[in-house]
MIDOSE-1310 file (N, C-alpha, C; in nm, 2 decimals, decimal comma, always signed):
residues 198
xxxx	-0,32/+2,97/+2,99/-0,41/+3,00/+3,09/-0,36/+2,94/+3,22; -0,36/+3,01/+3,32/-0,30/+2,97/+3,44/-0,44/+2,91/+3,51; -0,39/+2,83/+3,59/-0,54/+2,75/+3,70/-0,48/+2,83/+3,83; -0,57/+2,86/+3,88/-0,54/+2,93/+4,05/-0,51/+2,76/+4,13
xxxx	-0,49/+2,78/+4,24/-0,41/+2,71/+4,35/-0,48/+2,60/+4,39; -0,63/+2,64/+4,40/-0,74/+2,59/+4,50/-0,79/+2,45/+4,39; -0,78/+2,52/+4,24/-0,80/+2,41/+4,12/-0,74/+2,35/+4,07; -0,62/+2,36/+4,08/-0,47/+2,28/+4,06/-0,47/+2,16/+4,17
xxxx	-0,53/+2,20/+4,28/-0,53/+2,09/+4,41/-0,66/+2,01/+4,34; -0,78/+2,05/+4,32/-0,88/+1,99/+4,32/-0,86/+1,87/+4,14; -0,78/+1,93/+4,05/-0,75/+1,86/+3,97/-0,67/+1,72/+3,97; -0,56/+1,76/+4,03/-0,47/+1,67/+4,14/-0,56/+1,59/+4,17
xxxx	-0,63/+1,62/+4,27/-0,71/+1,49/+4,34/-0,74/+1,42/+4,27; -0,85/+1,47/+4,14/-0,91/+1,41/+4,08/-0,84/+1,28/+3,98; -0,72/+1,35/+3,95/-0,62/+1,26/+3,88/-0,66/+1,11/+3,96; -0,60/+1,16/+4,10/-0,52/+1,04/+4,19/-0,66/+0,97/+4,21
xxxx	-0,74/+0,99/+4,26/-0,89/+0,93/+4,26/-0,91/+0,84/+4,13; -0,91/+0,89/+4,03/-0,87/+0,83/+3,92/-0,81/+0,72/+3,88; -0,69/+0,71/+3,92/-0,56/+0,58/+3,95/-0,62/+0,53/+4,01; -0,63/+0,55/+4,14/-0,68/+0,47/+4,26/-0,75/+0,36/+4,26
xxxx	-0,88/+0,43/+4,19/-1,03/+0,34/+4,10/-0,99/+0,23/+4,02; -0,86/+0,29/+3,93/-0,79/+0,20/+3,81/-0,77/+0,09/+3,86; -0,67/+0,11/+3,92/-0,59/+0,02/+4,03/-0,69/-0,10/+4,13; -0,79/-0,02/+4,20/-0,85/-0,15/+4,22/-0,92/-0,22/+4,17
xxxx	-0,95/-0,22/+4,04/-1,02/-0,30/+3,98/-0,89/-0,35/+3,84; -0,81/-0,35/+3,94/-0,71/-0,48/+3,87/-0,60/-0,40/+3,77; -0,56/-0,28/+3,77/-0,44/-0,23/+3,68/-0,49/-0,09/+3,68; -0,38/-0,08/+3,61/-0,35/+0,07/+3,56/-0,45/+0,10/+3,41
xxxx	-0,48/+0,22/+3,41/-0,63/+0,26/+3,29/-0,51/+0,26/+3,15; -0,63/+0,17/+3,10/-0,57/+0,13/+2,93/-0,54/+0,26/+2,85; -0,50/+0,31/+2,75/-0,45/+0,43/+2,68/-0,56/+0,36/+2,58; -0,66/+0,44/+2,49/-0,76/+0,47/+2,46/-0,66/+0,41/+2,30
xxxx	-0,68/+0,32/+2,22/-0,62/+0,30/+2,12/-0,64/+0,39/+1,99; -0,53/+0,39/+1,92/-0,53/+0,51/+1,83/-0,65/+0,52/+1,71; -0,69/+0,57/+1,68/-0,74/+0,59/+1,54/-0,74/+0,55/+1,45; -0,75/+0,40/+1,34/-0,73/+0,35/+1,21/-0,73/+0,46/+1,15
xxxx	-0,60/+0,49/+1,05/-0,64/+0,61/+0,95/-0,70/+0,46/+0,83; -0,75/+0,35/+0,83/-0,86/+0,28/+0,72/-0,92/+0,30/+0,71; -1,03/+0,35/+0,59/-1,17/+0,33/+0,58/-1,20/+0,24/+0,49; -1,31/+0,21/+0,48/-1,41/+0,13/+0,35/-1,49/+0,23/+0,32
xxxx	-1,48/+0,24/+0,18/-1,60/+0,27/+0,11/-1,74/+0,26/+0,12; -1,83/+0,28/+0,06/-2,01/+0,25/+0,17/-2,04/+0,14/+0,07; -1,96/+0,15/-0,05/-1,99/+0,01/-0,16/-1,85/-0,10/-0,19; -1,78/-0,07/-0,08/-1,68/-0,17/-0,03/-1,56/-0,20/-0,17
xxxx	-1,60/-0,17/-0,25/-1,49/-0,15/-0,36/-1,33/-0,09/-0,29; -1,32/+0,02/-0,23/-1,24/+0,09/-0,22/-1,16/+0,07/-0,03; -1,04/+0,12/-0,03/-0,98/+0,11/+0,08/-0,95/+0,27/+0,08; -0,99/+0,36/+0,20/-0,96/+0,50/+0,21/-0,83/+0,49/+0,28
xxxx	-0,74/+0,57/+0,30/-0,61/+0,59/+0,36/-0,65/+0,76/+0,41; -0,66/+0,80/+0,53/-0,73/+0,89/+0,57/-0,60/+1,04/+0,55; -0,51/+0,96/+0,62/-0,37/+1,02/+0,61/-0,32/+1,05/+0,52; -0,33/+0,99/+0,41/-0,27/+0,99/+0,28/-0,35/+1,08/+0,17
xxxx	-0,47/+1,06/+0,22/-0,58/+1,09/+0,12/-0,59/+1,07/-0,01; -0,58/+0,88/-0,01/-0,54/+0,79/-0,08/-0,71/+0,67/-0,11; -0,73/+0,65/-0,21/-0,79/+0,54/-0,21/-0,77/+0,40/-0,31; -0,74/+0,32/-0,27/-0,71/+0,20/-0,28/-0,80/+0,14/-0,33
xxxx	-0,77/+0,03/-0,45/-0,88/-0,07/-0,50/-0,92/-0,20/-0,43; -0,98/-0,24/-0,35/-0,97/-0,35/-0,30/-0,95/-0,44/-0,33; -0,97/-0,48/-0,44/-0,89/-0,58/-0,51/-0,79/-0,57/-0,63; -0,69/-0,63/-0,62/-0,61/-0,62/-0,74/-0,66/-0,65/-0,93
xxxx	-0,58/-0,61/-0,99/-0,60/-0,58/-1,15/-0,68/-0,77/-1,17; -0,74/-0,77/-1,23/-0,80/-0,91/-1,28/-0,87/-0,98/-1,12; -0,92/-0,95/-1,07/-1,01/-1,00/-0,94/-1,09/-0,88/-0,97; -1,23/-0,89/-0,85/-1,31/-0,83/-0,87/-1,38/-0,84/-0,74
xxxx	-1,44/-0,75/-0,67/-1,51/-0,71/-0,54/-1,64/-0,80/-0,57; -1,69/-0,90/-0,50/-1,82/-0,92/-0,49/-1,91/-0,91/-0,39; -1,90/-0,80/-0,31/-1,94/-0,77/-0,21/-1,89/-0,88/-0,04; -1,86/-0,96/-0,07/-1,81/-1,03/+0,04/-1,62/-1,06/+0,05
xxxx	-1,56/-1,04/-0,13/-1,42/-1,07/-0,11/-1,40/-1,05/-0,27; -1,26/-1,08/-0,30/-1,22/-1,05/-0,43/-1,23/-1,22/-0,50; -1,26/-1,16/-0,61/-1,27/-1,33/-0,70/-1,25/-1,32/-0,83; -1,19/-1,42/-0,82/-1,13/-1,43/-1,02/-0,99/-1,49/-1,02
xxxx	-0,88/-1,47/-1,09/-0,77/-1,44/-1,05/-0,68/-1,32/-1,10; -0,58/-1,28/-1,00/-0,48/-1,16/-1,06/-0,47/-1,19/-1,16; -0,48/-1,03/-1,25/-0,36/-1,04/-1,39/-0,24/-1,01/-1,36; -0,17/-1,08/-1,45/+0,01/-1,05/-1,43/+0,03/-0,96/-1,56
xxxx	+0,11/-0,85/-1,52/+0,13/-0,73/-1,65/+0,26/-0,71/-1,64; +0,29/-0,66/-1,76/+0,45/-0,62/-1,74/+0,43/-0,42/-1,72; +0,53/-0,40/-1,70/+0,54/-0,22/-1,66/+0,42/-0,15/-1,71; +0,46/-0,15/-1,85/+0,43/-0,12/-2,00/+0,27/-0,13/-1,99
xxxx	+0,26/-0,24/-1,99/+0,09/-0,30/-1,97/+0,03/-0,22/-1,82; +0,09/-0,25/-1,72/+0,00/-0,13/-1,65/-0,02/+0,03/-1,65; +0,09/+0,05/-1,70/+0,09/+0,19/-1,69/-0,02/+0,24/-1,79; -0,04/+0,16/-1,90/-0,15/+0,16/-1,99/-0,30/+0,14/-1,96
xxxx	-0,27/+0,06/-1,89/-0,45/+0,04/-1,77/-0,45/+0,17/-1,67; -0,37/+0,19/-1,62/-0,43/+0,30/-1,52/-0,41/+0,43/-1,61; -0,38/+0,48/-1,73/-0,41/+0,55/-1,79/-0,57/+0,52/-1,89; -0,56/+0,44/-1,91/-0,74/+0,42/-1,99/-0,82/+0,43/-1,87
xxxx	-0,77/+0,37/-1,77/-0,92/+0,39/-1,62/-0,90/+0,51/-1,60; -0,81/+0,57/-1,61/-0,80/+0,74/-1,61/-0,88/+0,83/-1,69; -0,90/+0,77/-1,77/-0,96/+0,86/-1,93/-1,12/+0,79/-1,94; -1,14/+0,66/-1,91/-1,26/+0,61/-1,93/-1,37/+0,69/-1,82
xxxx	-1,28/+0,69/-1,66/-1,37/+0,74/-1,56/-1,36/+0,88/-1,52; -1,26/+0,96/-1,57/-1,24/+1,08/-1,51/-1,20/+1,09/-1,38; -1,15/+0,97/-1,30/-1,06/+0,96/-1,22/-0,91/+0,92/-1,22; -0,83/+0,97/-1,17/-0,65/+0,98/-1,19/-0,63/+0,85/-1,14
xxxx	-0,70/+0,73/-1,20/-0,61/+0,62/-1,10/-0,45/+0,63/-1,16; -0,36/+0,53/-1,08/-0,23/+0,58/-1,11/-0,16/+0,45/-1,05; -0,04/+0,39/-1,05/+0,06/+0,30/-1,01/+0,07/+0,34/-0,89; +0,12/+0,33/-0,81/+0,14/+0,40/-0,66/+0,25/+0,35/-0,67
xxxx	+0,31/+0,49/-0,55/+0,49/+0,49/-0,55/+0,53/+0,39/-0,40; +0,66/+0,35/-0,42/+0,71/+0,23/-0,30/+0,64/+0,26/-0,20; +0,67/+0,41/-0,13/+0,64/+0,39/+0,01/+0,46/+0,39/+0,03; +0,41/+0,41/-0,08/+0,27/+0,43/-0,12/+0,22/+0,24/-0,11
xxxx	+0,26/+0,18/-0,13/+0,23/+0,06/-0,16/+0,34/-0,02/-0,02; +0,45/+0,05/+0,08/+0,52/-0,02/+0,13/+0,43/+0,01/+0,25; +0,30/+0,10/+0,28/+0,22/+0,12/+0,38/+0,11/+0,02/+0,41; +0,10/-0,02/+0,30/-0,05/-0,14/+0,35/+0,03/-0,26/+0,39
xxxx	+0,18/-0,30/+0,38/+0,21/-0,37/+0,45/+0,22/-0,36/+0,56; +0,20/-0,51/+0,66/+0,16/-0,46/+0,86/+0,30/-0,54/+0,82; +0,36/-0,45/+0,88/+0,54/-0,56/+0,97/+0,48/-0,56/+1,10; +0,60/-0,68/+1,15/+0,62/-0,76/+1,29/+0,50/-0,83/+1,32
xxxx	+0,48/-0,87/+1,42/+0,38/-0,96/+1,46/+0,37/-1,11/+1,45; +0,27/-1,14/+1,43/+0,17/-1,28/+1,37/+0,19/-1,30/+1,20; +0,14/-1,20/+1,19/+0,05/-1,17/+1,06/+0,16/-1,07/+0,99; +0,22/-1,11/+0,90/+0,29/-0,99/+0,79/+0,24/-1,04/+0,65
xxxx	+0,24/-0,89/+0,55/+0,18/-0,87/+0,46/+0,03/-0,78/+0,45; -0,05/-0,79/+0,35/-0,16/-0,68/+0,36/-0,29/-0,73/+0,49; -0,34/-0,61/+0,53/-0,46/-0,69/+0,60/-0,56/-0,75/+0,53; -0,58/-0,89/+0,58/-0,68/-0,94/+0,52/-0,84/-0,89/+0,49
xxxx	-0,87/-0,82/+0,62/-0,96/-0,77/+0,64/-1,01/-0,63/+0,55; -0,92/-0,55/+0,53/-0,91/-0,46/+0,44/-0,90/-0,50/+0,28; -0,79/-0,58/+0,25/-0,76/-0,62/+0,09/-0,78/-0,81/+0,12; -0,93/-0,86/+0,09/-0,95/-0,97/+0,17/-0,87/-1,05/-0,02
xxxx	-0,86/-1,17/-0,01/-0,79/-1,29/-0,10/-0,64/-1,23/-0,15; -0,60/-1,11/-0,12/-0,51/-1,07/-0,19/-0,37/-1,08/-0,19; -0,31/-1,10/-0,34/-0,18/-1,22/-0,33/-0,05/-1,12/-0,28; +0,03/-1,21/-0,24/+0,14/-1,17/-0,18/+0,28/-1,09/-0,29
xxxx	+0,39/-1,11/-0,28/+0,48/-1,11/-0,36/+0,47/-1,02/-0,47; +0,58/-0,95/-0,55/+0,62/-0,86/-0,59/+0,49/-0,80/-0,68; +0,46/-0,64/-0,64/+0,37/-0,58/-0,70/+0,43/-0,45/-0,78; +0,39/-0,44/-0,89/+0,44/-0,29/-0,99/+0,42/-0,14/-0,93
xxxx	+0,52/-0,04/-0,88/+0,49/+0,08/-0,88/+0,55/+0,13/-0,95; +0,53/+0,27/-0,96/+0,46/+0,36/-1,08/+0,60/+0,39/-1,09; +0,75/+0,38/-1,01/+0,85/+0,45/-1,00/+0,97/+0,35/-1,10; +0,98/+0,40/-1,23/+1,09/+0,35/-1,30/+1,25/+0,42/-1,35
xxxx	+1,34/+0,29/-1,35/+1,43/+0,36/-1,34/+1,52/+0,28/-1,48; +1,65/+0,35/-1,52/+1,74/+0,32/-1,63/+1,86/+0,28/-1,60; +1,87/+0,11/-1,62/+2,06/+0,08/-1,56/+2,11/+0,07/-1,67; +2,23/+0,15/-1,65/+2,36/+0,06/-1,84/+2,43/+0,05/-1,73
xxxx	+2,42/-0,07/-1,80/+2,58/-0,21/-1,78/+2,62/-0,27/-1,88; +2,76/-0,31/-1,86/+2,77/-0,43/-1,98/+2,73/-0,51/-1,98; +2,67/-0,60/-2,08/+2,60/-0,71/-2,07/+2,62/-0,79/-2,18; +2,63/-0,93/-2,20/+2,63/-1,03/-2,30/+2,53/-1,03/-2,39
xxxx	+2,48/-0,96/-2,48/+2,38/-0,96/-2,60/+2,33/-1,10/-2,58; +2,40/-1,20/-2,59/+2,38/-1,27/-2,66/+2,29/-1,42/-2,56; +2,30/-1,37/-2,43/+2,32/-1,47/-2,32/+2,15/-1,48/-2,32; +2,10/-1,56/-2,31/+1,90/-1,57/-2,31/+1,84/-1,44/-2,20
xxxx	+1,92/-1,50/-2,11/+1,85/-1,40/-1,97/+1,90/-1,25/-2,02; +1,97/-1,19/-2,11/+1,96/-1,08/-2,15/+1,88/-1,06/-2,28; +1,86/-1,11/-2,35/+1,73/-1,09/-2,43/+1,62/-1,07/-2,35; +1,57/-1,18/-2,27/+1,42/-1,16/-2,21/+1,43/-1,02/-2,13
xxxx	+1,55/-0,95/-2,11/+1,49/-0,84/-2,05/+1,50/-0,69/-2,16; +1,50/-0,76/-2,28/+1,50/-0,62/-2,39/+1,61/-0,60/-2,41; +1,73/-0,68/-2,44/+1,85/-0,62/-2,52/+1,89/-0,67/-2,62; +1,93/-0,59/-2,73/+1,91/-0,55/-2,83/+2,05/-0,60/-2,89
xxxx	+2,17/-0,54/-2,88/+2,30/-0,60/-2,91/+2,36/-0,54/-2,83; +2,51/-0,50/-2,87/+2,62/-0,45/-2,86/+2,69/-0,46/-2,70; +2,80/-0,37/-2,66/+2,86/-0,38/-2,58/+2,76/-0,35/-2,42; +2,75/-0,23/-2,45/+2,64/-0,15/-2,33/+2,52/-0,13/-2,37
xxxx	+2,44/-0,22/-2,29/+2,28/-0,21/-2,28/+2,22/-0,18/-2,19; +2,11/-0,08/-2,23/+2,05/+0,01/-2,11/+1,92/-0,12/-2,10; +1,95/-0,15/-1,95/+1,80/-0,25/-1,94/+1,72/-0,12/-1,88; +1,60/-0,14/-1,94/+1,50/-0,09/-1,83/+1,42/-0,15/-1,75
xxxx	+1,39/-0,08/-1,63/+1,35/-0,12/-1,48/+1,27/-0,05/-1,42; +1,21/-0,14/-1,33/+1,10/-0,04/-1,25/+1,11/-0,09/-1,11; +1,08/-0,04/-1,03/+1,08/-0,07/-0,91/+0,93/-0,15/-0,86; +0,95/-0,26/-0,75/+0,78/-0,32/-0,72/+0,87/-0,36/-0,61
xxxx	+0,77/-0,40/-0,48/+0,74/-0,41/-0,37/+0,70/-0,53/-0,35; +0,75/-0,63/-0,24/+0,71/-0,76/-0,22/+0,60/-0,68/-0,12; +0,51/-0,78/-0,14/+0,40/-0,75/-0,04/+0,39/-0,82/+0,04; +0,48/-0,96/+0,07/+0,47/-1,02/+0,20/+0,61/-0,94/+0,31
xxxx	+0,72/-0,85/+0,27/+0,80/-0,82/+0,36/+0,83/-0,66/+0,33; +0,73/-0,63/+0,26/+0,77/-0,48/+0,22/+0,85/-0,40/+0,17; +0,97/-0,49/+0,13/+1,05/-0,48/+0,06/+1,07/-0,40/-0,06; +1,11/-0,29/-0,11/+1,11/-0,28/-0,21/+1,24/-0,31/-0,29
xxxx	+1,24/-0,33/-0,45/+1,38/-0,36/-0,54/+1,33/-0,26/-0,67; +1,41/-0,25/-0,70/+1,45/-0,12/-0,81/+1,53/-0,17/-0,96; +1,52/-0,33/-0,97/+1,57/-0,35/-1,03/+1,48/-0,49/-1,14; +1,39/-0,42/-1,10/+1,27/-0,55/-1,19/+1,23/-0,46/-1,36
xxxx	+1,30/-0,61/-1,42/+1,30/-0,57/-1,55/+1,12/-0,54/-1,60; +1,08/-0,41/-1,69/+1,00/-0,40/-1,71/+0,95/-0,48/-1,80; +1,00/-0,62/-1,86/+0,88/-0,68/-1,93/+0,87/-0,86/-1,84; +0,89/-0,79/-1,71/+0,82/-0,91/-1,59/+0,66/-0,85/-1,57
xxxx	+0,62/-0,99/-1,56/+0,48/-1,01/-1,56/+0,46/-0,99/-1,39; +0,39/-0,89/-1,34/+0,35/-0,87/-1,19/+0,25/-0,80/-1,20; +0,19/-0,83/-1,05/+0,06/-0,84/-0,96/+0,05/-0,65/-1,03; -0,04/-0,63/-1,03/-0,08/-0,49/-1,01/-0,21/-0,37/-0,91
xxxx	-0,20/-0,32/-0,82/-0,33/-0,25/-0,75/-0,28/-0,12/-0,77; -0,39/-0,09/-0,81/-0,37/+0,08/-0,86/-0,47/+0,16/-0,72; -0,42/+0,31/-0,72/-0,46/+0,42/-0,66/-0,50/+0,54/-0,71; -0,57/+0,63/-0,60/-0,59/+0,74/-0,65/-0,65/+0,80/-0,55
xxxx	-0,67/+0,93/-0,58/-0,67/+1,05/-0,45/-0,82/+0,95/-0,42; -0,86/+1,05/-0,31/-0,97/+0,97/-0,20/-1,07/+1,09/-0,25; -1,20/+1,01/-0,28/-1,31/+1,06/-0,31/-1,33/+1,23/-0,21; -1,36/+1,30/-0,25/-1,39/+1,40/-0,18/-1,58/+1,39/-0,12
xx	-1,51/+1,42/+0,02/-1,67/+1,38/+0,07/-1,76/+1,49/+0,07; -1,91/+1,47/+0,08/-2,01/+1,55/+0,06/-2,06/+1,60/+0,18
């Protein structure tokens, strides 16, 4: 849509009128800050991801929402063990909770600033350092059967052992590694699609 001549001038003005005002009362007009895609839930259990259309547990596996913060302490699980909890919470509630994938889990990390790792405000008492997602993977290498630190990660004998591995996310630098043997005990917070609203 084109503006005629007479309104393109009178818009102009208005711009500059605009600044002008800004300006003397001490600067240039602030850019209106963006949008949180966070929500809270209306029973505070849950963290919405608007963008994602994601909802988040507010607190992690073994803590527990008591309306002011999470309490208890984390459970530590190995792969195996959560993948098994978010399938029973799956089947008990009729909702898909699920492990969440790196970049799923590398989002609630805030980089740069003051403050790195989850917001407190959003995921309040919640611990830092390597958490399980849902994304596993298979390395063969050769390895010493016989050496301790290859036992504890599930090998069995011979020349070439397939360790298995899952990928988890430090949650103080967002980091993810792809090489965390699946019978390490780590932090777990599970996800699932975002409530559909009424």
């Amino acid at each position: 849509m084109q503006m005629h001549t007479p309104l393109r001038r009178l818009a102009a003005a208005g711009a500059a009128l605009q600044m002008s005002l800004a300006l003397a009362q001490g600067g240039a007009p602030a850019p209106a800050p963006p949008a949180s895609p966070w929500a809270v839930s209306a029973d505070g259990a849950l963290v919405v991801d608007t963008r994602s259309h994601l909802a988040w547990e507010r607190c992690v596996v073994g803590m527990r929402w008591d309306g002011r913060g999470c309490r208890g302490r984390a459970q530590l699980l190995t792969f195996s063990e959560a993948k098994a909890l978010a399938t029973e919470r799956w089947k008990a509630e009729g909702v898909r909770w699920r492990l969440p994938r790196v970049p799923e889990l590398r989002r609630l990390v805030q980089r740069g600033g003051a403050q790195q790792g989850v917001d407190p405000n959003l995921f309040p008492d919640a611990p830092g350092g390597l958490h399980w997602s849902g994304t596993s993977s298979v390395n063969a290498r050769v390895v010493n059967p016989y050496a301790y630190d290859n036992v504890m990660r599930g090998g069995q004998g011979g020349d070439t052992l397939r360790v298995r591995s899952a990928w988890a996310v430090d949650m103080d630098s967002a980091q993810g590694h792809g090489d965390v043997p699946h019978a390490s005990a780590l932090v777990v917070r599970l996800v699932r699609p975002a409530p559909r609203e009424r």
